[in-house]
N, C-alpha and C positions, 0 to 999 in steps of 0.2 A: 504494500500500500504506500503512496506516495506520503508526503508532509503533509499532513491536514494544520491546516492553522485555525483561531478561534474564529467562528462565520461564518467558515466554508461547508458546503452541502456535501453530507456523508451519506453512501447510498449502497444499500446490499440486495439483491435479487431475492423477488417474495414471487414466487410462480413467474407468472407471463408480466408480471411488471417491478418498479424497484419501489420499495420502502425507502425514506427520507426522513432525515433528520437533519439538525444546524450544530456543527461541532462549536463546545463551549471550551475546550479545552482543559489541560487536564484528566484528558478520556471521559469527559462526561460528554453527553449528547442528547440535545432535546427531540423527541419525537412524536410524533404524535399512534396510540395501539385502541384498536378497538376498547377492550376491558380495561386500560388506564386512561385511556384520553391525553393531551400532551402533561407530560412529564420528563424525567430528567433521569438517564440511566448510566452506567458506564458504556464504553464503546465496545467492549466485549459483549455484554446485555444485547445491547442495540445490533451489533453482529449477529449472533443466534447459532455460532459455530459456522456461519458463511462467509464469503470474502467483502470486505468492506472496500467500499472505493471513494474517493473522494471530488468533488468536483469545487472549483479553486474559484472564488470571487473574486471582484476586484475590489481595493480595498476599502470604496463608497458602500459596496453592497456589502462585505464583510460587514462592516461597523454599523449597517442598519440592520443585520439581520442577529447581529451577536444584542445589538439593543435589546430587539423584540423578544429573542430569546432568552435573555437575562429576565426580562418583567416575564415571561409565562413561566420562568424556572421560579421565582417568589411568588407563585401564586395567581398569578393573571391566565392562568392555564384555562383553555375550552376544551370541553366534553369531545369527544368522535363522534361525527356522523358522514360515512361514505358518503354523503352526495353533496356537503354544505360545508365539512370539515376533518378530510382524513389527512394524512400525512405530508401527502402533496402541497395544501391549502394552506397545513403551517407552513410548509416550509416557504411557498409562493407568498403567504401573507407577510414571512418576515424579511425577505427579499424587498419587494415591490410597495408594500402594504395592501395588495389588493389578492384575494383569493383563487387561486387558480386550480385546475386538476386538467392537466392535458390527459394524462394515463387515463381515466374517468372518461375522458370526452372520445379518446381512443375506442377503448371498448365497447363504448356503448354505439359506436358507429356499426364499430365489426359486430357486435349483435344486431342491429339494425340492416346490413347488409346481409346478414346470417340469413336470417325473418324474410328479406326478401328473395334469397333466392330460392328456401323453402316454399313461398308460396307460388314459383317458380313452374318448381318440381311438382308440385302437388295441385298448383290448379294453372296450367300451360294457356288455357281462353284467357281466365281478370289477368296473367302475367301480362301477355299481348294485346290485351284491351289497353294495360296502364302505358304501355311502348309504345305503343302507336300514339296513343293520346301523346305522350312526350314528345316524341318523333313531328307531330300535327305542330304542336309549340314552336319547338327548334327550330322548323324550317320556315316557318312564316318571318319574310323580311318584316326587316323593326324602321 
């Protein structure tokens, strides 16, 4: 693992996408976990026996995000909720100040693409009613 310095986004493989945390230094790391909500573990903890990797700020986002992490480590901590504030959302909120989950918006695409090629396969007429209908769209000059 490279130098993690205090700020920088510390990130280890949880299935098909990675768990995030804000390294605080001193192998502590804020993260946010379903049953704890964000809290404050060592970097071992927050590993889980997997390979941790680090991704390197610059040192404006460093120091807003070691901020934001400092107040949710005393206490400023929010509850988890996949879809309004899991791992990602800390970590984006203490970056940016503003809540993000690209991971989230990933998956729920490739479900959504899933869905439709399922109904694809499964009703071949509304697949090609919806296509053509598309298709009718597309081609009309604007």
């Amino acid at each position: 693992m490279m130098e993690v310095l205090p700020g920088d986004v510390v990130l280890r493989r949880k299935g098909p996408v990675f768990h995030q945390g804000i390294a605080l230094g001193d192998d502590r790391v804020l993260h946010n976990t379903p049953l704890r909500g964000e809290h404050v573990s060592s970097l071992e903890e927050f590993g889980r026996g997997k390979s941790v990797r680090s991704r390197q700020l610059g040192e404006t986002q460093r120091a807003r995000a070691l901020y934001h992490a400092q107040g949710a480590a005393k206490g400023e901590a929010r509850r988890y909720n996949l879809f309004r504030n899991n791992c990602e959302h800390t970590v984006s909120r203490a970056i940016t100040g503003k809540p993000r989950s690209p991971q989230l918006v990933a998956v729920a695409a490739g479900v959504v693409a899933g869905a439709a090629v399922l109904v694809a396969i499964r009703h071949p007429v509304a697949a090609a009613a919806i296509g053509y209908g598309l298709w009718r769209r597309l081609r009309k000059p604007r």
